[in-house]
N, CA, C and O atoms as a GROMACS GRO file, in nm:
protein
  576
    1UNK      N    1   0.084  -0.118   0.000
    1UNK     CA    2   0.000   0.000   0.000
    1UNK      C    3   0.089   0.125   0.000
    1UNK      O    4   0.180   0.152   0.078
    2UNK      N    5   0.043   0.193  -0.102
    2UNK     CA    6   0.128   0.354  -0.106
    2UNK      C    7   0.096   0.384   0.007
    2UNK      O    8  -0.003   0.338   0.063
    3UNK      N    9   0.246   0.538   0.105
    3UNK     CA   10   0.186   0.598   0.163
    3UNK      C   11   0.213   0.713   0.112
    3UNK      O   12   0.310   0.700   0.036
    4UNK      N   13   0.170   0.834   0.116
    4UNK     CA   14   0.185   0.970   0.061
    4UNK      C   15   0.178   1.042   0.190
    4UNK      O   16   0.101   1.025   0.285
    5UNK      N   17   0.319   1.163   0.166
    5UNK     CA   18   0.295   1.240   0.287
    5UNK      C   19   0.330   1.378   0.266
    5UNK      O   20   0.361   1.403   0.149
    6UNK      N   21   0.336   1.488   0.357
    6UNK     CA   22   0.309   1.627   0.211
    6UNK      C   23   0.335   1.736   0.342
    6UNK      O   24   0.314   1.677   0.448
    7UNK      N   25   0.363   1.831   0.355
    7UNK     CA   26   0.369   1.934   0.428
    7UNK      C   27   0.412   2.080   0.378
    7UNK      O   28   0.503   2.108   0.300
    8UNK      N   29   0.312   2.174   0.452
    8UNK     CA   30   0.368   2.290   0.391
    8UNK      C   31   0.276   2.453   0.478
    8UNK      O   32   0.157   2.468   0.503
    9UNK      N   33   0.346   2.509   0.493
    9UNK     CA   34   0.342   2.612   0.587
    9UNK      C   35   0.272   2.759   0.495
    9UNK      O   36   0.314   2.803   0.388
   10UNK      N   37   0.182   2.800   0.561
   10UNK     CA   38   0.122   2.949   0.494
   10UNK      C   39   0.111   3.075   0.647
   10UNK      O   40   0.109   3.051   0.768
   11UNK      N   41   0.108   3.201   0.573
   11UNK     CA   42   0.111   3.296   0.721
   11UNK      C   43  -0.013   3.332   0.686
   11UNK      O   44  -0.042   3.352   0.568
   12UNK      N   45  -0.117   3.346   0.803
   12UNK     CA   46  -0.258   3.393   0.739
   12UNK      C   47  -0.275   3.551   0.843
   12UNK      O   48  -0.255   3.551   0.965
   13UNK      N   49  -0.319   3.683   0.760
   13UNK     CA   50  -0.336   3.748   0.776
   13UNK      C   51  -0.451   3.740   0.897
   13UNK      O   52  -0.544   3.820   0.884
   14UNK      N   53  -0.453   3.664   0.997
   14UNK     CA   54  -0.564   3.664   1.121
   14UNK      C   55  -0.523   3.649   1.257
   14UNK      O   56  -0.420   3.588   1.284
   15UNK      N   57  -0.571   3.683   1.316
   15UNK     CA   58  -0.528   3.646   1.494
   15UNK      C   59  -0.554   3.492   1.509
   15UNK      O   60  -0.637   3.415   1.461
   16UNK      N   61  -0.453   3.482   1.591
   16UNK     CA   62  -0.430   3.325   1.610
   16UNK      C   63  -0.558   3.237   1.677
   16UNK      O   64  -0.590   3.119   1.664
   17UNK      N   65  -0.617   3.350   1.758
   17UNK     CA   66  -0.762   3.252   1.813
   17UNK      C   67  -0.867   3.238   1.681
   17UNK      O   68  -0.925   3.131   1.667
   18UNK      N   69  -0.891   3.350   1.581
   18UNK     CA   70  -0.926   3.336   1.476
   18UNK      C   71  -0.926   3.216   1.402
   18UNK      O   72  -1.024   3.149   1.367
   19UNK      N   73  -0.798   3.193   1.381
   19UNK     CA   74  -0.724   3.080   1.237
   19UNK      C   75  -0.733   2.995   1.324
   19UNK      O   76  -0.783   2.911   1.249
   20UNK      N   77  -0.723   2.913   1.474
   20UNK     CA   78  -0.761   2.793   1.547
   20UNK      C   79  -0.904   2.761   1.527
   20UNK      O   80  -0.938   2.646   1.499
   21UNK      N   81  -1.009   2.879   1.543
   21UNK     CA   82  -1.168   2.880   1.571
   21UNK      C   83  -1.161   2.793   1.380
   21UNK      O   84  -1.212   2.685   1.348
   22UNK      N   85  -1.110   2.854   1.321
   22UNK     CA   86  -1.149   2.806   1.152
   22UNK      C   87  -1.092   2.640   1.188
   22UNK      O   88  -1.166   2.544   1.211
   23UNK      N   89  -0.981   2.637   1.187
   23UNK     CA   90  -0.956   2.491   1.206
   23UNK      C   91  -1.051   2.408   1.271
   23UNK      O   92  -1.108   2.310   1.223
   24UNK      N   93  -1.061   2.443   1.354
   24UNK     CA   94  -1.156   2.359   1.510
   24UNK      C   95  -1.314   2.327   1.467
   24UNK      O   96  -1.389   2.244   1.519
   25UNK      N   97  -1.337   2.404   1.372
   25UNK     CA   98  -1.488   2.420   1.331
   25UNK      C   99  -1.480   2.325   1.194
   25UNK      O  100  -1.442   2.368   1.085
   26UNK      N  101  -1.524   2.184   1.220
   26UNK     CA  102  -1.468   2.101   1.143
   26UNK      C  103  -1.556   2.100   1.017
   26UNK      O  104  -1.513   2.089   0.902
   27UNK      N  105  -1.713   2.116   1.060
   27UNK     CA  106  -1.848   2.131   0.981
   27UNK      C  107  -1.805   2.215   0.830
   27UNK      O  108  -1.835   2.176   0.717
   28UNK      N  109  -1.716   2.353   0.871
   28UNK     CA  110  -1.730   2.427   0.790
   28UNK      C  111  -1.610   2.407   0.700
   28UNK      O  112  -1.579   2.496   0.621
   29UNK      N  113  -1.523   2.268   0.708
   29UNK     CA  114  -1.450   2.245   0.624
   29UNK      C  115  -1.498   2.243   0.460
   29UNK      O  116  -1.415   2.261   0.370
   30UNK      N  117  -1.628   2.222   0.435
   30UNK     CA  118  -1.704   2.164   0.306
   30UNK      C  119  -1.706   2.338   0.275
   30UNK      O  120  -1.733   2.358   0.157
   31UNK      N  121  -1.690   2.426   0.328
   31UNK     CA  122  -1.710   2.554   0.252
   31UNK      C  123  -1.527   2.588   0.171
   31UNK      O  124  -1.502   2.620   0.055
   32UNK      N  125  -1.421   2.561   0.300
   32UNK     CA  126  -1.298   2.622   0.212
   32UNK      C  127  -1.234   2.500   0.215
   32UNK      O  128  -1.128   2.522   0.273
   33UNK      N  129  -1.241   2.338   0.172
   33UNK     CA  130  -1.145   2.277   0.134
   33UNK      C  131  -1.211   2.231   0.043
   33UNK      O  132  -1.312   2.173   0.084
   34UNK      N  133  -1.193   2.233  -0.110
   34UNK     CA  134  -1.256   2.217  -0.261
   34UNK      C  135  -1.274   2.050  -0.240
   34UNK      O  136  -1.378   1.995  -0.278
   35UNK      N  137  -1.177   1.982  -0.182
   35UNK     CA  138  -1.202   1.835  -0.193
   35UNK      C  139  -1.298   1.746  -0.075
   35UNK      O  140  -1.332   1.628  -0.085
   36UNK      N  141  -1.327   1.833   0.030
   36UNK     CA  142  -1.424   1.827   0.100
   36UNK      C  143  -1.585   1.829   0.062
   36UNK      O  144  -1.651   1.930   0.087
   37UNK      N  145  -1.648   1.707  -0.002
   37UNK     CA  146  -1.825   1.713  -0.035
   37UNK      C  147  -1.892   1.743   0.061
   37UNK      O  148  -2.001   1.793   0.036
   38UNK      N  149  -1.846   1.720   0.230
   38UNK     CA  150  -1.961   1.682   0.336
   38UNK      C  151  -1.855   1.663   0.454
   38UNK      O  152  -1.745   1.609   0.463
   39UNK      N  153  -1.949   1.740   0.551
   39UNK     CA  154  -1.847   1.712   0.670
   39UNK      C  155  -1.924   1.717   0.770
   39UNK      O  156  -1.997   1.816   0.766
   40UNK      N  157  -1.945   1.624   0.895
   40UNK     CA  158  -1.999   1.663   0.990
   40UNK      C  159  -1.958   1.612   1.117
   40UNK      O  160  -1.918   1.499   1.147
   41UNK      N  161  -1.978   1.725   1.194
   41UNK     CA  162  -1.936   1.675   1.371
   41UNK      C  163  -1.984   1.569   1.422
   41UNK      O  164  -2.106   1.558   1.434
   42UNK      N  165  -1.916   1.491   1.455
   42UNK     CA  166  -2.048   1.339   1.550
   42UNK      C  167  -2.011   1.392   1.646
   42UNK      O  168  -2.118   1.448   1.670
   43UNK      N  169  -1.904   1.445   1.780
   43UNK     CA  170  -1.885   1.432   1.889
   43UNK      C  171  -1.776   1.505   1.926
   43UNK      O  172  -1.674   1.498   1.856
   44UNK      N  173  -1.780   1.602   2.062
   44UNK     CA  174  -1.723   1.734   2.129
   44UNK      C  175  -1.677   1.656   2.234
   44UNK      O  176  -1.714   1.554   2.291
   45UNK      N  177  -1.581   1.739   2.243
   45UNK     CA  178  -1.453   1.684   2.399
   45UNK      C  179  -1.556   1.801   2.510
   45UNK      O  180  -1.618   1.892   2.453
   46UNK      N  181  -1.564   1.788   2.641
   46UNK     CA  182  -1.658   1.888   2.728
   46UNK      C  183  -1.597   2.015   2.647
   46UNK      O  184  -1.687   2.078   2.592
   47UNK      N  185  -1.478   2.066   2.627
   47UNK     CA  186  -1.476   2.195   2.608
   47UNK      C  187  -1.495   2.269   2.480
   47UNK      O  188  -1.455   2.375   2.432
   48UNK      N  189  -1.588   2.151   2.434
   48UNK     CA  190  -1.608   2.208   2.305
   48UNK      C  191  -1.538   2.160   2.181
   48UNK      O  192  -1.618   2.140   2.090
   49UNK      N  193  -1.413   2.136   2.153
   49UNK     CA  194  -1.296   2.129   2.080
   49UNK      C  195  -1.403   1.967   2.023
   49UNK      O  196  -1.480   1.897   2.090
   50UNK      N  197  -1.358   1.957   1.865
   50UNK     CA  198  -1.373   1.846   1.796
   50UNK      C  199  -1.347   1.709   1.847
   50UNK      O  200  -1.231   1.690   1.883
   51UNK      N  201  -1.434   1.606   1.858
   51UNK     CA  202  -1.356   1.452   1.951
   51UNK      C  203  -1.371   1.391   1.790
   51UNK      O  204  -1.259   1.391   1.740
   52UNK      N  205  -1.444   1.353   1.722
   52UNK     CA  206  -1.505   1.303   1.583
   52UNK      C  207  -1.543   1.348   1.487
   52UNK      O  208  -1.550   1.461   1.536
   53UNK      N  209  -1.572   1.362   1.401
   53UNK     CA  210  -1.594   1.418   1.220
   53UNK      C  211  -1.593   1.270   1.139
   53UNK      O  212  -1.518   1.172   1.140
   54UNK      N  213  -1.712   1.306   1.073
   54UNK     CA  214  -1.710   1.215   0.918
   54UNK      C  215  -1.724   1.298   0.836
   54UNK      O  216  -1.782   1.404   0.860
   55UNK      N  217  -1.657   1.257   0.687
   55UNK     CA  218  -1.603   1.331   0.577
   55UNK      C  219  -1.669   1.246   0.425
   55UNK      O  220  -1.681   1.126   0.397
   56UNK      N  221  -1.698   1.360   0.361
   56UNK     CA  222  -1.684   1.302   0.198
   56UNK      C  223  -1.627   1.350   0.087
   56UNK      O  224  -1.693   1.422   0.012
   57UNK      N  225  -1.486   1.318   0.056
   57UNK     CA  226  -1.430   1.393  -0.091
   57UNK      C  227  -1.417   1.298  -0.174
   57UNK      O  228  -1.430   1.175  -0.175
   58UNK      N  229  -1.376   1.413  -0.271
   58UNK     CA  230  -1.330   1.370  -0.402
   58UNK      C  231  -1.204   1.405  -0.452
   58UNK      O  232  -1.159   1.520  -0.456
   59UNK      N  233  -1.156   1.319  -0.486
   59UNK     CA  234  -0.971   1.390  -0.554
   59UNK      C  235  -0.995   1.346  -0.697
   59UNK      O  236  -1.096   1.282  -0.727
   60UNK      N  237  -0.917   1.375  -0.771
   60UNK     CA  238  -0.871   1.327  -0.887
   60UNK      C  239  -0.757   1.174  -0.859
   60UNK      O  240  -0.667   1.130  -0.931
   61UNK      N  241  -0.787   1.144  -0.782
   61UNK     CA  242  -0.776   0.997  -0.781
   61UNK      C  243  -0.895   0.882  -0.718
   61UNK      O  244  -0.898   0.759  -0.710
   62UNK      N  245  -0.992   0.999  -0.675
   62UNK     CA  246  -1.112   0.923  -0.652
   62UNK      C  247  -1.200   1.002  -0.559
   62UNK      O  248  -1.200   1.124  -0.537
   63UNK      N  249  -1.294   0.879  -0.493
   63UNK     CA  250  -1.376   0.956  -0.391
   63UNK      C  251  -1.345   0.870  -0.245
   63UNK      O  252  -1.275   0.769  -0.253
   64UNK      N  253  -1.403   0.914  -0.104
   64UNK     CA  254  -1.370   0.852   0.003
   64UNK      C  255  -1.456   0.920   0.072
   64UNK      O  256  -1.494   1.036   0.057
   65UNK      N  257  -1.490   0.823   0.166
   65UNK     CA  258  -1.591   0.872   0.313
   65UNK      C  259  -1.515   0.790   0.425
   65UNK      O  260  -1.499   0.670   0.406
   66UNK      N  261  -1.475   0.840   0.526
   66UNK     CA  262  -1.389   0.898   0.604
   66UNK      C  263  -1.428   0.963   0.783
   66UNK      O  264  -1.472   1.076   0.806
   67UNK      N  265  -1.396   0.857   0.887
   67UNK     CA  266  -1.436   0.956   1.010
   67UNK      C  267  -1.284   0.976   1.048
   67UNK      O  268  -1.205   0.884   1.025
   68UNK      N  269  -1.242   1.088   1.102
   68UNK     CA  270  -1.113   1.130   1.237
   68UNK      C  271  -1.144   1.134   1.378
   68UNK      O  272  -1.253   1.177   1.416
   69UNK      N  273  -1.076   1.102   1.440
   69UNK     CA  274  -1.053   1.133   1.607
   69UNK      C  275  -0.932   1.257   1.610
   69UNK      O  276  -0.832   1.269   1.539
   70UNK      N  277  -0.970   1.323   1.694
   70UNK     CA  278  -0.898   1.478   1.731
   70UNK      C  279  -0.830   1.470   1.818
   70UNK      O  280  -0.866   1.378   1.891
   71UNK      N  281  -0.750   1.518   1.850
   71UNK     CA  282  -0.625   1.526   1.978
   71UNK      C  283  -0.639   1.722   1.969
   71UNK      O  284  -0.678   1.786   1.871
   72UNK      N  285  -0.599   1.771   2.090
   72UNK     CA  286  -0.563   1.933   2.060
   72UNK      C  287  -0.500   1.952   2.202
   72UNK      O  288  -0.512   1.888   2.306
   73UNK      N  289  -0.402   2.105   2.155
   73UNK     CA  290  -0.338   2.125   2.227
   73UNK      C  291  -0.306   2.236   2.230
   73UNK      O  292  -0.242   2.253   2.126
   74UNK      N  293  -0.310   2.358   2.304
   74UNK     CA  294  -0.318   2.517   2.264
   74UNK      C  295  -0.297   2.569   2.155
   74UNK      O  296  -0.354   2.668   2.110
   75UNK      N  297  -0.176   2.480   2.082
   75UNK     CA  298  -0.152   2.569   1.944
   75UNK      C  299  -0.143   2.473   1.800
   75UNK      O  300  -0.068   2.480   1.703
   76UNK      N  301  -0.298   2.344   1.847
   76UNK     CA  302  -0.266   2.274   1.727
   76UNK      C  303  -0.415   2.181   1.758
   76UNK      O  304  -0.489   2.180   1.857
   77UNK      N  305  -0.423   2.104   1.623
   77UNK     CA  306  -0.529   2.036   1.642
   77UNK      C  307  -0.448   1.887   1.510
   77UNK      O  308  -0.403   1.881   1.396
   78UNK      N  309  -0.474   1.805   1.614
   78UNK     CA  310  -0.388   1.667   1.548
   78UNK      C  311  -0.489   1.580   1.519
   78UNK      O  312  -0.579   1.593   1.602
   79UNK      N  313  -0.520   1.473   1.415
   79UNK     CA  314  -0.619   1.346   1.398
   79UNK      C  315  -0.545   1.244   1.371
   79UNK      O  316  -0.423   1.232   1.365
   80UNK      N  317  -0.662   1.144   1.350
   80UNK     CA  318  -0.596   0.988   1.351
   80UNK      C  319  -0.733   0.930   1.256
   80UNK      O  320  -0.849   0.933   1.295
   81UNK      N  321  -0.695   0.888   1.148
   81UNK     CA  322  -0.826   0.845   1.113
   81UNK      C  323  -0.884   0.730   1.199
   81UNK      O  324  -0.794   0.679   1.267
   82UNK      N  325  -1.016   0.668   1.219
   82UNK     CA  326  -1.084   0.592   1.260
   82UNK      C  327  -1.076   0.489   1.148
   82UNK      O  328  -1.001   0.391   1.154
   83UNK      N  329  -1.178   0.525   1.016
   83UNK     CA  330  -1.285   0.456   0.895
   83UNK      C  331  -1.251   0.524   0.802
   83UNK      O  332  -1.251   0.646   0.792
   84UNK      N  333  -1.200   0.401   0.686
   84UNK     CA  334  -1.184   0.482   0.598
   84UNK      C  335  -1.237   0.389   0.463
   84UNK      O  336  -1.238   0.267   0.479
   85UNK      N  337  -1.272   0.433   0.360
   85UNK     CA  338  -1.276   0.331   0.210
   85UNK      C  339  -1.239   0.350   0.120
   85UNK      O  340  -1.281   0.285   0.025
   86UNK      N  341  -1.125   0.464   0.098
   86UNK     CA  342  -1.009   0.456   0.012
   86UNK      C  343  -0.890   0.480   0.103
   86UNK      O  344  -0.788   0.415   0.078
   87UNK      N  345  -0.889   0.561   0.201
   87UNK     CA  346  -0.759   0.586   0.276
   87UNK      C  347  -0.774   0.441   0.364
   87UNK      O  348  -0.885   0.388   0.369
   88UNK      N  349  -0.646   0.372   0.438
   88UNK     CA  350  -0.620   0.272   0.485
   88UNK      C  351  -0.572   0.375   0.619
   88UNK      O  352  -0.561   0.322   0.730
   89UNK      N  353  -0.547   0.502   0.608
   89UNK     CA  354  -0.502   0.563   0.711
   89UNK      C  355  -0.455   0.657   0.710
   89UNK      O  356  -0.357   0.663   0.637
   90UNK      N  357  -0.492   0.782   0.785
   90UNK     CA  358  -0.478   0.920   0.727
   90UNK      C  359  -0.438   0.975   0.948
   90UNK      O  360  -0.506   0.965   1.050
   91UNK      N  361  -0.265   1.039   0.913
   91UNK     CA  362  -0.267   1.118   1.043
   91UNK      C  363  -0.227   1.226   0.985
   91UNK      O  364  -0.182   1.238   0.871
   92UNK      N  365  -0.245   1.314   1.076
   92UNK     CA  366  -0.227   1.506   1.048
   92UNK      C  367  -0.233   1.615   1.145
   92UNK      O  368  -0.267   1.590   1.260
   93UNK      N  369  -0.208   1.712   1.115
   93UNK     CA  370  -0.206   1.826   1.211
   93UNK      C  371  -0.193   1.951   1.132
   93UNK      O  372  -0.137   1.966   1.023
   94UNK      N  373  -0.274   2.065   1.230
   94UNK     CA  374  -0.278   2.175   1.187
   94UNK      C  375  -0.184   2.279   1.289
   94UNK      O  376  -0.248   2.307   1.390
   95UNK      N  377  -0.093   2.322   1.287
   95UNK     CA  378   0.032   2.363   1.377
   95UNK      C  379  -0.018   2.516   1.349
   95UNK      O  380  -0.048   2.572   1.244
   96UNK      N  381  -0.017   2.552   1.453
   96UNK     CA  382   0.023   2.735   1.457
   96UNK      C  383   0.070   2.795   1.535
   96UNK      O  384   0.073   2.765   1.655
   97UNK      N  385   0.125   2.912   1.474
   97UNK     CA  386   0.234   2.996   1.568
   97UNK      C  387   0.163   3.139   1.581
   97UNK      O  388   0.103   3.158   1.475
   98UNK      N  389   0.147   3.236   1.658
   98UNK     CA  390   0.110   3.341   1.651
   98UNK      C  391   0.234   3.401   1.643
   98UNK      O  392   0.324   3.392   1.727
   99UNK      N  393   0.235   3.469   1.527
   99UNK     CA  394   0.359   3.591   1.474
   99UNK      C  395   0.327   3.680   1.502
   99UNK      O  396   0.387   3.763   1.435
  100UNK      N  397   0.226   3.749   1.603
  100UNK     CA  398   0.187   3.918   1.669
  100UNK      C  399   0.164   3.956   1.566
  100UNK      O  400   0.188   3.902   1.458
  101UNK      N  401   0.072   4.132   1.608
  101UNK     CA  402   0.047   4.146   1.514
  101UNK      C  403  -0.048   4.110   1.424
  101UNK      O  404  -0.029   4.120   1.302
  102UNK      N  405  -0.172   4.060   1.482
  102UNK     CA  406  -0.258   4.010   1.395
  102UNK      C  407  -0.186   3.870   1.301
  102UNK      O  408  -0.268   3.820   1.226
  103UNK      N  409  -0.094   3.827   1.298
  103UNK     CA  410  -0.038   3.721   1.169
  103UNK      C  411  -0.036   3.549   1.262
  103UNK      O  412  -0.006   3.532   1.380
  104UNK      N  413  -0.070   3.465   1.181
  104UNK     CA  414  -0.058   3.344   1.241
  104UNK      C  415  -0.014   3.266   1.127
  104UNK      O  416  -0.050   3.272   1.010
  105UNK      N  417   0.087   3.178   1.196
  105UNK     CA  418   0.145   3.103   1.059
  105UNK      C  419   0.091   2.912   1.101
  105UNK      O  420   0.117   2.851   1.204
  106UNK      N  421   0.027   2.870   1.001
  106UNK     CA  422  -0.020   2.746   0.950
  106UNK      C  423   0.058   2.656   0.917
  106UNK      O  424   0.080   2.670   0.796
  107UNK      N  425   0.136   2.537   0.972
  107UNK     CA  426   0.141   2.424   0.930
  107UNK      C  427   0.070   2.278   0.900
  107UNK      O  428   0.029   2.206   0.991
  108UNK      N  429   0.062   2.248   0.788
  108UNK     CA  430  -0.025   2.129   0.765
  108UNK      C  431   0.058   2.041   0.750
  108UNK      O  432   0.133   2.054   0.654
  109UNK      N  433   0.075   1.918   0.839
  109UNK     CA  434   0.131   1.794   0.812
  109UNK      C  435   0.027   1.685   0.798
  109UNK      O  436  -0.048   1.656   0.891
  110UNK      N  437   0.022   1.622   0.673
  110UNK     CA  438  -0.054   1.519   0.652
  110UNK      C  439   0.035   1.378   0.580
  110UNK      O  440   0.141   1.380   0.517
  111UNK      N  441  -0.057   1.255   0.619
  111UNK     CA  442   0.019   1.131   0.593
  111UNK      C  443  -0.060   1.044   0.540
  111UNK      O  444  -0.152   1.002   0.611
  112UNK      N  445  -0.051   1.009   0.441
  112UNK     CA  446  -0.205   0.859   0.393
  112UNK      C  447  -0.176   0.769   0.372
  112UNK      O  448  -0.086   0.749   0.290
  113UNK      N  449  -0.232   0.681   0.429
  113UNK     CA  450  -0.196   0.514   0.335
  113UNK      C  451  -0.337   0.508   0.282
  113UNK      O  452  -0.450   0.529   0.327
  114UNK      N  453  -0.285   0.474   0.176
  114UNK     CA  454  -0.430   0.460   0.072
  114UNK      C  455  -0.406   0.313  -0.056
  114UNK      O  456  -0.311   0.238  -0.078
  115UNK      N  457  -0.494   0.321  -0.094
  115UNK     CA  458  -0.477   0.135  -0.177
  115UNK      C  459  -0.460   0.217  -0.380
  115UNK      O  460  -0.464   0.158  -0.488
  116UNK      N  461  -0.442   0.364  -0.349
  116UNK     CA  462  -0.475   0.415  -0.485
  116UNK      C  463  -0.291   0.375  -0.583
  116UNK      O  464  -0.170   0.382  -0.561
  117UNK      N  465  -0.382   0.338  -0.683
  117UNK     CA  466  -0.257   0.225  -0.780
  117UNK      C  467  -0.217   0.343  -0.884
  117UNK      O  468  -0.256   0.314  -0.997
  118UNK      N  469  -0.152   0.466  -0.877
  118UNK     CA  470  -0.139   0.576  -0.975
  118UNK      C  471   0.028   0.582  -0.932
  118UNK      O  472   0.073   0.594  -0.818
  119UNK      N  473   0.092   0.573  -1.037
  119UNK     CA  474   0.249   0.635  -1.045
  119UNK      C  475   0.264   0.727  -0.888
  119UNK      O  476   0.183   0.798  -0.829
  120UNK      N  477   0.367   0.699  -0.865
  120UNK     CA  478   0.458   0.764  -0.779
  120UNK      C  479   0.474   0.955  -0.775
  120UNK      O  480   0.442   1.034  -0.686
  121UNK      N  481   0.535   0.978  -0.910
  121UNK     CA  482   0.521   1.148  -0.918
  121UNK      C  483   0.396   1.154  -0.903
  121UNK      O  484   0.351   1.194  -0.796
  122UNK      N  485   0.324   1.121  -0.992
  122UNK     CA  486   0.115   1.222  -0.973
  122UNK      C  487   0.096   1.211  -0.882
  122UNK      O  488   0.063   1.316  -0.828
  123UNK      N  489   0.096   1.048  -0.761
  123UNK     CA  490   0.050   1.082  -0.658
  123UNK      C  491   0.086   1.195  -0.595
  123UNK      O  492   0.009   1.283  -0.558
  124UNK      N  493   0.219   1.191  -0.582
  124UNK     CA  494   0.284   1.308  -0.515
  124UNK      C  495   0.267   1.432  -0.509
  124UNK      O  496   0.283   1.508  -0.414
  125UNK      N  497   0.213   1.463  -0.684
  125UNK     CA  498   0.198   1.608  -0.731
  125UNK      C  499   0.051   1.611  -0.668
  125UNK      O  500   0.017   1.709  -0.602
  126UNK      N  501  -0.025   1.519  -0.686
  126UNK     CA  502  -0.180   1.596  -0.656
  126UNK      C  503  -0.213   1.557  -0.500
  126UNK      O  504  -0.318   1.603  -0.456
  127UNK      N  505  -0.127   1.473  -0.408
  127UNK     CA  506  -0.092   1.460  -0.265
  127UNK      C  507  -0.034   1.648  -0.204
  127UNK      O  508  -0.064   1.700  -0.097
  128UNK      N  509   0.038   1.699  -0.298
  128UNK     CA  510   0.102   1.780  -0.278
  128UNK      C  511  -0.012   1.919  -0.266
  128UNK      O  512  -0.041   1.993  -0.172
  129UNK      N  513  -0.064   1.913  -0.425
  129UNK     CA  514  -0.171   1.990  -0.464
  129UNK      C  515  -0.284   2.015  -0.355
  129UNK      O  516  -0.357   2.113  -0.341
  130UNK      N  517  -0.279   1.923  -0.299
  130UNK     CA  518  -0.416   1.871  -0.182
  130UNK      C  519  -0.351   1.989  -0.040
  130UNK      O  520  -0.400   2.098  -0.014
  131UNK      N  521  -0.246   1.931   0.021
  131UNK     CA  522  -0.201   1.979   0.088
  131UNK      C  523  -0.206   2.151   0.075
  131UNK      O  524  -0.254   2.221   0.164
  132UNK      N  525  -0.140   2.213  -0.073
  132UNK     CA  526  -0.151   2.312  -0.042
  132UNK      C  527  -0.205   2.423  -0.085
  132UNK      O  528  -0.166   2.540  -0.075
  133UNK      N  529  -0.323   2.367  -0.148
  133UNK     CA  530  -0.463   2.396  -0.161
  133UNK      C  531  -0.568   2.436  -0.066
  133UNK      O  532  -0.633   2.541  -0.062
  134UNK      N  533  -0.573   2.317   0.022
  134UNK     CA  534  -0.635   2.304   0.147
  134UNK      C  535  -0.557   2.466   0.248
  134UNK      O  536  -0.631   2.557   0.287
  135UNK      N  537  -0.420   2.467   0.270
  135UNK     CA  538  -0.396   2.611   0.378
  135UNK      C  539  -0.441   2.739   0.264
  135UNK      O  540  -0.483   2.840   0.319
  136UNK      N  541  -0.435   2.743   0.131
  136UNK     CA  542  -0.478   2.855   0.063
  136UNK      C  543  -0.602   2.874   0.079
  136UNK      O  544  -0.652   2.986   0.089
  137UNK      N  545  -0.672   2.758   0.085
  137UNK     CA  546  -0.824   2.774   0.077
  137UNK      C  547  -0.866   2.830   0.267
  137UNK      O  548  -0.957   2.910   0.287
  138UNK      N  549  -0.800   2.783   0.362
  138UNK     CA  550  -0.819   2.814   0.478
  138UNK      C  551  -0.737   2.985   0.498
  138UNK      O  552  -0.805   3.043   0.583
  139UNK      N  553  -0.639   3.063   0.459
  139UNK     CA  554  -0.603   3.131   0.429
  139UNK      C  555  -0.723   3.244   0.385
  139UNK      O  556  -0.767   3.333   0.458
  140UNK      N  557  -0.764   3.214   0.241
  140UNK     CA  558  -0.864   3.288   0.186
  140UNK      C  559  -1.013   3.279   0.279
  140UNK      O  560  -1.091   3.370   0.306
  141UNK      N  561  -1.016   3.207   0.296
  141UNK     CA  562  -1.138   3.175   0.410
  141UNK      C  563  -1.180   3.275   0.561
  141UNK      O  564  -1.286   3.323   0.599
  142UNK      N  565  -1.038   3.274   0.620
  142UNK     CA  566  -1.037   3.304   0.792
  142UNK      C  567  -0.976   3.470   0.732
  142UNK      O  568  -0.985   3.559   0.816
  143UNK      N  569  -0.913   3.511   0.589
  143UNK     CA  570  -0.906   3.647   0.529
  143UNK      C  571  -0.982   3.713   0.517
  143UNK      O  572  -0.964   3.835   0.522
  144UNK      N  573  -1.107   3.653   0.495
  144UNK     CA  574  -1.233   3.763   0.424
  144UNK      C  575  -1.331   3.792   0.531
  144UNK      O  576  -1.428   3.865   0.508
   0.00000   0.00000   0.00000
């Protein structure tokens, strides 16, 4: 089984409780991540913060429905997939730093094992594409 893994850092013009509240708010992923069809909360840790999410995208290597378990920690929000029917296993994190100043900088580390049978570079390129698509689209999102 391929695994694909991808990382890449953006500074988003927002206050850092801002750009966490966008992360944390998992529902509203289906508005700024293009490969996101459907997203919804099953279940809150007491303080609110994400415990579960099920997901539905589409890539140009296919489609998948998808739940995560959440981990968080003042300046990050980490998953673990649960269920998956194209990914075999998906971990990640959304890292941030408050740069003052209104500026917060975004790291996305993501990892998949998936059963998808496509060359080595494409995966990579549209593994890649995914990755940093997804902080532009959260970027433009927590901007406006």
């Amino acid at each position: 089984m391929p695994v694909d893994n991808a990382s890449a850092t953006v500074v988003v013009a927002a206050p850092f409780d801002d750009v966490l509240a966008a992360v944390r708010d998992v529902a509203s992923q289906v508005d700024w991540v293009k490969e996101i069809t459907a997203a919804e909360l099953l279940e809150e840790y007491e303080d609110g913060t994400p415990a579960t999410a099920s997901f539905e995208m589409t890539t140009n290597l296919g489609a998948d429905a998808y739940s995560l378990e959440y981990e968080h920690a003042h300046d990050s929000m980490r998953w673990t997939m649960v269920q998956g029917t194209m990914q075999k296993a998906q971990n990640g994190a959304y890292l941030l730093r408050d740069l003052g100043d209104g500026q917060t900088e975004v790291t996305l580390e993501l990892e998949v094992d998936h059963s998808i049978s496509a060359p080595g570079f494409l995966r990579k390129m549209i593994f890649k594409g995914v990755v940093d698509g997804n902080l532009a689209s959260l970027k433009a999102y927590v901007e406006r």
